[in-house]
N, CA, C and O atoms as a printed pandas DataFrame, in Angstrom:
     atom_number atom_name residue_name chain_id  residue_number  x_coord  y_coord  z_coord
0              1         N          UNK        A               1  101.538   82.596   90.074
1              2        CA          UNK        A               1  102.853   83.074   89.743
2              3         C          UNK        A               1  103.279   82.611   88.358
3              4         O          UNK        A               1  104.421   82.813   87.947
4              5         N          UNK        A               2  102.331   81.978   87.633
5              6        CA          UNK        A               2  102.830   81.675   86.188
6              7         C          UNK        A               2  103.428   82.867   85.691
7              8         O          UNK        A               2  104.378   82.460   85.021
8              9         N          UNK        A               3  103.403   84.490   85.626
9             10        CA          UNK        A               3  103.368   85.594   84.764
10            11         C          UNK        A               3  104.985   85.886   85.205
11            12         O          UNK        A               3  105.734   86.652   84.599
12            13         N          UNK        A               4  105.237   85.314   86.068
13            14        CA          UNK        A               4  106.749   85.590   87.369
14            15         C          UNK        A               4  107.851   84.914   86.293
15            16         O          UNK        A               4  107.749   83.795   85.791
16            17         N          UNK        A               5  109.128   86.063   86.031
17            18        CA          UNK        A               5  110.066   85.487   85.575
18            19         C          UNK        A               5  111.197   85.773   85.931
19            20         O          UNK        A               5  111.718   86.889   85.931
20            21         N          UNK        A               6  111.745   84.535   86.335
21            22        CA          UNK        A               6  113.026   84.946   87.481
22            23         C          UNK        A               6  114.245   85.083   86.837
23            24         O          UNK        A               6  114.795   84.335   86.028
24            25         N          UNK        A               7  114.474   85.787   87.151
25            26        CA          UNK        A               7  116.108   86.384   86.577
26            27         C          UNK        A               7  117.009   86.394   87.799
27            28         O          UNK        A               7  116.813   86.677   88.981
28            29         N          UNK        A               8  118.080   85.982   87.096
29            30        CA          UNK        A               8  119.329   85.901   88.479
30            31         C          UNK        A               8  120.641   87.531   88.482
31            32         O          UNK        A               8  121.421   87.763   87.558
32            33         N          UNK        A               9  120.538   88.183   89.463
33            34        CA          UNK        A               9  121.910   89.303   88.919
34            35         C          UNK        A               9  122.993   88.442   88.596
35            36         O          UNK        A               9  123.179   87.235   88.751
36            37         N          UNK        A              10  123.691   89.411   88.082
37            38        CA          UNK        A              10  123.698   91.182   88.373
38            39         C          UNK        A              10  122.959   91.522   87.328
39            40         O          UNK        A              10  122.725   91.182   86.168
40            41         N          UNK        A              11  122.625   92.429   88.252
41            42        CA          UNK        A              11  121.602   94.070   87.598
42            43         C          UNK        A              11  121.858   94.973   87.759
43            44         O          UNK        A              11  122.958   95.243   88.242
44            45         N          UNK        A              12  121.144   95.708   87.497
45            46        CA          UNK        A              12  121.602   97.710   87.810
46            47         C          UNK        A              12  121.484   97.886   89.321
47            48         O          UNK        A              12  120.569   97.379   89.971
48            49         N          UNK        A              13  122.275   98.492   89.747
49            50        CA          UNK        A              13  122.374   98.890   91.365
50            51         C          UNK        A              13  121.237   99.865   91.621
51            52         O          UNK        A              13  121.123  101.001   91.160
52            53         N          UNK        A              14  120.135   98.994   92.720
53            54        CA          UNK        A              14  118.996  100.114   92.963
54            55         C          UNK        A              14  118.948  100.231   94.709
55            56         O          UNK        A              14  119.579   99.589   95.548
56            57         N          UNK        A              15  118.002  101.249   94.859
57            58        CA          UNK        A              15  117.625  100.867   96.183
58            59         C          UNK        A              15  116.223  100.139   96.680
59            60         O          UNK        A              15  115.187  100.789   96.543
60            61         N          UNK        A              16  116.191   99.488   96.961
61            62        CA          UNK        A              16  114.568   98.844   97.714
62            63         C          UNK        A              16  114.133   99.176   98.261
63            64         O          UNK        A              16  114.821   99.446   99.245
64            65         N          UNK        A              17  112.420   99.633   98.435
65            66        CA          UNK        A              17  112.043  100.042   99.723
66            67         C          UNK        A              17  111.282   98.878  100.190
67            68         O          UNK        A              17  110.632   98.176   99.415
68            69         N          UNK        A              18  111.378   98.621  101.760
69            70        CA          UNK        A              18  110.996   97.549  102.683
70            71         C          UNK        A              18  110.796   98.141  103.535
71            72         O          UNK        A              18  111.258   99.282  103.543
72            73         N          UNK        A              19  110.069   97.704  104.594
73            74        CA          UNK        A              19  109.534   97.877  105.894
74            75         C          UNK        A              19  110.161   99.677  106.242
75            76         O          UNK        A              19  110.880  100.000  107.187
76            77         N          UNK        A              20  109.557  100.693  105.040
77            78        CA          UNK        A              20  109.792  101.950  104.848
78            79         C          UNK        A              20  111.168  102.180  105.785
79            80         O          UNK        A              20  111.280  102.713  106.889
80            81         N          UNK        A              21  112.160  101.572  104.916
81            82        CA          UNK        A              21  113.859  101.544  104.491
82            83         C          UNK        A              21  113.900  101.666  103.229
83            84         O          UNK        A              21  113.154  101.088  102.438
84            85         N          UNK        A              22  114.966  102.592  102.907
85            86        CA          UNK        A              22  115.735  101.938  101.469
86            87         C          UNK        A              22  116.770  100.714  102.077
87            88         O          UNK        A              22  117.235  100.696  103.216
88            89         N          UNK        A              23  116.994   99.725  101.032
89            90        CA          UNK        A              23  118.558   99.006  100.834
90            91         C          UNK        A              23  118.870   99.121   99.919
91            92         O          UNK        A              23  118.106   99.349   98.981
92            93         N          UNK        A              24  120.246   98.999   99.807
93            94        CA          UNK        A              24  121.295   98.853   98.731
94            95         C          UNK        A              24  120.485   97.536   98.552
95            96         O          UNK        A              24  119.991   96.861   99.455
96            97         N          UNK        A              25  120.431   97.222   96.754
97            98        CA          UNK        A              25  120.520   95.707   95.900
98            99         C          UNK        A              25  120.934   96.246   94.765
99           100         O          UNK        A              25  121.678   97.224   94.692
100          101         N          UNK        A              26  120.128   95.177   93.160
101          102        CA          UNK        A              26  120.397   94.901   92.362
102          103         C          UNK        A              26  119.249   94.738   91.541
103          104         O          UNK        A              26  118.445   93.941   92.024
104          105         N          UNK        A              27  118.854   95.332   90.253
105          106        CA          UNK        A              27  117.202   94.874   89.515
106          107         C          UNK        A              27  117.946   94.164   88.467
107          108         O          UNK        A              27  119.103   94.359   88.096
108          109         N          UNK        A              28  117.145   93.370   88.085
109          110        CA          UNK        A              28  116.939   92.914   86.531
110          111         C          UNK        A              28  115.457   93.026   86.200
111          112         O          UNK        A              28  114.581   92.352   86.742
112          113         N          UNK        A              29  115.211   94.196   84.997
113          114        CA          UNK        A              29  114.516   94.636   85.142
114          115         C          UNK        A              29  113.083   93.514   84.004
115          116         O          UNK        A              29  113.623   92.983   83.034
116          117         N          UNK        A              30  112.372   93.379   84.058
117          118        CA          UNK        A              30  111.424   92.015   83.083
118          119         C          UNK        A              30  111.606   92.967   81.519
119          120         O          UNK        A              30  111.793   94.178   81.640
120          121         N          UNK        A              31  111.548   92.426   80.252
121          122        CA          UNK        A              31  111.554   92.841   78.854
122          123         C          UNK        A              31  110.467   94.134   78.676
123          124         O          UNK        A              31  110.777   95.238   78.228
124          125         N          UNK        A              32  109.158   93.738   79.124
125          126        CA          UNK        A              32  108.439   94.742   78.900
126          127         C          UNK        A              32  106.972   95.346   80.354
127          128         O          UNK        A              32  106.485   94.827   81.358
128          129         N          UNK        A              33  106.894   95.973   80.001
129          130        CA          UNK        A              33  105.744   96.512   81.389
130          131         C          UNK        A              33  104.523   95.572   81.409
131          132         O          UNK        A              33  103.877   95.466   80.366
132          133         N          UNK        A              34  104.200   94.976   82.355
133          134        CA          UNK        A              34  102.898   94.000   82.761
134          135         C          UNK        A              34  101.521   95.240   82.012
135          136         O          UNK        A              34  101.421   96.392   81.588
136          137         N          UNK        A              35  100.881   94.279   82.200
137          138        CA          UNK        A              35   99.137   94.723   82.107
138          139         C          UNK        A              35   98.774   95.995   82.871
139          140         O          UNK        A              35   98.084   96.933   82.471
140          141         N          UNK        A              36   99.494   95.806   84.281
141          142        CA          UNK        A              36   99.260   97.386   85.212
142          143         C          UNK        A              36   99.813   98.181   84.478
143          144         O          UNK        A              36   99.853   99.193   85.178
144          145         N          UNK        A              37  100.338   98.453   83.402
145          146        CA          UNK        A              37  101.444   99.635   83.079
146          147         C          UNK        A              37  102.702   99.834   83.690
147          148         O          UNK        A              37  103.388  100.560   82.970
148          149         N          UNK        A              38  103.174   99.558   84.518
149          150        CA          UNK        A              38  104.199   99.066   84.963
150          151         C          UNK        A              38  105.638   97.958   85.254
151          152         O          UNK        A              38  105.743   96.732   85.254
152          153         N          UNK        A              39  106.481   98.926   85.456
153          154        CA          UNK        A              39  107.693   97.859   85.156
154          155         C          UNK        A              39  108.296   97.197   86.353
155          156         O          UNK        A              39  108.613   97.839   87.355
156          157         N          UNK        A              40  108.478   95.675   86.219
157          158        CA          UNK        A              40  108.689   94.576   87.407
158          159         C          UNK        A              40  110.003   94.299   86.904
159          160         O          UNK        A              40  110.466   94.592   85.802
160          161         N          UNK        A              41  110.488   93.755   87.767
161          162        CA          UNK        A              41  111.703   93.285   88.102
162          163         C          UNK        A              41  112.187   92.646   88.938
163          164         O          UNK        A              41  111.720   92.918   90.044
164          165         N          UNK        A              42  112.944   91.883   88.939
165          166        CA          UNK        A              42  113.401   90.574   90.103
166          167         C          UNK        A              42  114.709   91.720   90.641
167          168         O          UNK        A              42  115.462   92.370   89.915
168          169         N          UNK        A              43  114.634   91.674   92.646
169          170        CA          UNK        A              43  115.815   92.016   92.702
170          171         C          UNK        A              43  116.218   91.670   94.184
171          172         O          UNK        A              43  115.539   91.272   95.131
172          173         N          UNK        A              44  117.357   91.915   94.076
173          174        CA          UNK        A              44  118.122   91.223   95.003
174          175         C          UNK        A              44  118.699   91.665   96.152
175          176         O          UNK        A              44  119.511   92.446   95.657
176          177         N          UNK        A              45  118.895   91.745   97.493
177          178        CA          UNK        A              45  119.054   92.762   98.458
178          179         C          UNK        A              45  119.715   92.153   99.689
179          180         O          UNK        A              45  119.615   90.935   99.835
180          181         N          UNK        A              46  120.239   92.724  100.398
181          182        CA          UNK        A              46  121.043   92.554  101.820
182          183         C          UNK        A              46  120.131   93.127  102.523
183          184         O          UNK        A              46  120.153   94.357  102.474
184          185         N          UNK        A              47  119.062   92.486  103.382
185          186        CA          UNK        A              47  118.179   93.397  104.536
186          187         C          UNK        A              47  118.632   92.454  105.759
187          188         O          UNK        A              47  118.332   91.272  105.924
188          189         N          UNK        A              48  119.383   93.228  106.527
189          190        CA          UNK        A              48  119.392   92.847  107.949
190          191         C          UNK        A              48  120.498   91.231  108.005
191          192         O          UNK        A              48  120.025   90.201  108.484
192          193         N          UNK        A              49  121.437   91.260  107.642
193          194        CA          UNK        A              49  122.198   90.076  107.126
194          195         C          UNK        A              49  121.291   88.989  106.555
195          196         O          UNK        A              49  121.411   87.819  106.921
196          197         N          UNK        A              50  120.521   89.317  105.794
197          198        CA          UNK        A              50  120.000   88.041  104.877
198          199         C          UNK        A              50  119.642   88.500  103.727
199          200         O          UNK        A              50  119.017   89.560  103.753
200          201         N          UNK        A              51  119.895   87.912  102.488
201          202        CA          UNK        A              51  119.929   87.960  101.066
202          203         C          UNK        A              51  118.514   87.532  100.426
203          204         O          UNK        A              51  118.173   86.412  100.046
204          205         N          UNK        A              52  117.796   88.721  100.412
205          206        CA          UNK        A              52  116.240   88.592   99.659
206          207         C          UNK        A              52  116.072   88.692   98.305
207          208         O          UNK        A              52  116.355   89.785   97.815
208          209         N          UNK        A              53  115.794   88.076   97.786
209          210        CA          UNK        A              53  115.382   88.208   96.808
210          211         C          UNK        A              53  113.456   87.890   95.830
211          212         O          UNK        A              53  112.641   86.982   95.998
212          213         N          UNK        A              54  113.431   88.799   95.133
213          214        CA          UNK        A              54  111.756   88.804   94.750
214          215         C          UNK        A              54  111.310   89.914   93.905
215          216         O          UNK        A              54  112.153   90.720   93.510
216          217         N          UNK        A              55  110.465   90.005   93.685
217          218        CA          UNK        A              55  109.723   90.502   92.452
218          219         C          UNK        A              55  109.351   91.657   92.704
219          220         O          UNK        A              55  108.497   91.616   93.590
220          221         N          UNK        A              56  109.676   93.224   92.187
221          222        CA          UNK        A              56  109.088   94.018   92.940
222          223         C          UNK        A              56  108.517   95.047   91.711
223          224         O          UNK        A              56  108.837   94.690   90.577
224          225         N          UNK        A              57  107.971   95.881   91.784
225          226        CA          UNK        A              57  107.413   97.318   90.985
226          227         C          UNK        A              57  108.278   98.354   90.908
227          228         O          UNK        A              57  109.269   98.427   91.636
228          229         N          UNK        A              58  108.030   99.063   90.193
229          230        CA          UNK        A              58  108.844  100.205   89.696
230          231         C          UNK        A              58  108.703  100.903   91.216
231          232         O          UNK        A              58  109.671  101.294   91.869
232          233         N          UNK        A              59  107.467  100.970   91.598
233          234        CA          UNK        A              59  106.949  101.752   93.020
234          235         C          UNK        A              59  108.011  101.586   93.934
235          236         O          UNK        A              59  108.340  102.647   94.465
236          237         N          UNK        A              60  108.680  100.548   94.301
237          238        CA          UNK        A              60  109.391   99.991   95.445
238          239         C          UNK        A              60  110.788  100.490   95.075
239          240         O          UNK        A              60  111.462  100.688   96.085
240          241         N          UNK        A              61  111.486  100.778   93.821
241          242        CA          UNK        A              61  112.793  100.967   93.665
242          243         C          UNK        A              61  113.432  102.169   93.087
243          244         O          UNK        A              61  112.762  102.599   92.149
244          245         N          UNK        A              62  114.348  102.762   93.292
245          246        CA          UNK        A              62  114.921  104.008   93.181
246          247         C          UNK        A              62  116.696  103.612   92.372
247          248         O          UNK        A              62  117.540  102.879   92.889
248          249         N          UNK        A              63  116.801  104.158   91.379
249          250        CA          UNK        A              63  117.750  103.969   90.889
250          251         C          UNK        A              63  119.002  104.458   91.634
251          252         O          UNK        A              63  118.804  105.427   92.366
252          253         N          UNK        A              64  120.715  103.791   91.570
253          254        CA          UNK        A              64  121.388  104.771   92.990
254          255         C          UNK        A              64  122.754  104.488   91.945
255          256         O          UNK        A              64  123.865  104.924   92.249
């Protein structure tokens, strides 16, 4: 996890996908796209009354 950079919200209001759900959260999105070509971001979420937060891919989030 050295490459992992944690950012705290607020961020842009997204949705998450988890256990194939969206939730309502929050991205902060990292400066530039990793090595995969892709853009990561720390974000933040209400699943099931508990407050997750973690690192996810462009793949996982939907702008709302």
């Amino acid at each position: 996890m050295d490459n992992v950079v944690w950012l705290r919200p607020p961020g842009k209001p997204c949705l998450v996908l988890s256990a194939d759900e969206w939730w309502k959260g929050s991205v902060v999105w990292e400066e530039t796209r990793r090595e995969d070509g892709l853009w990561w971001g720390t974000v933040t979420y209400d699943k099931e009354d508990q407050k997750i937060t973690e690192v996810r891919s462009q793949h996982d989030l939907r702008a709302r």
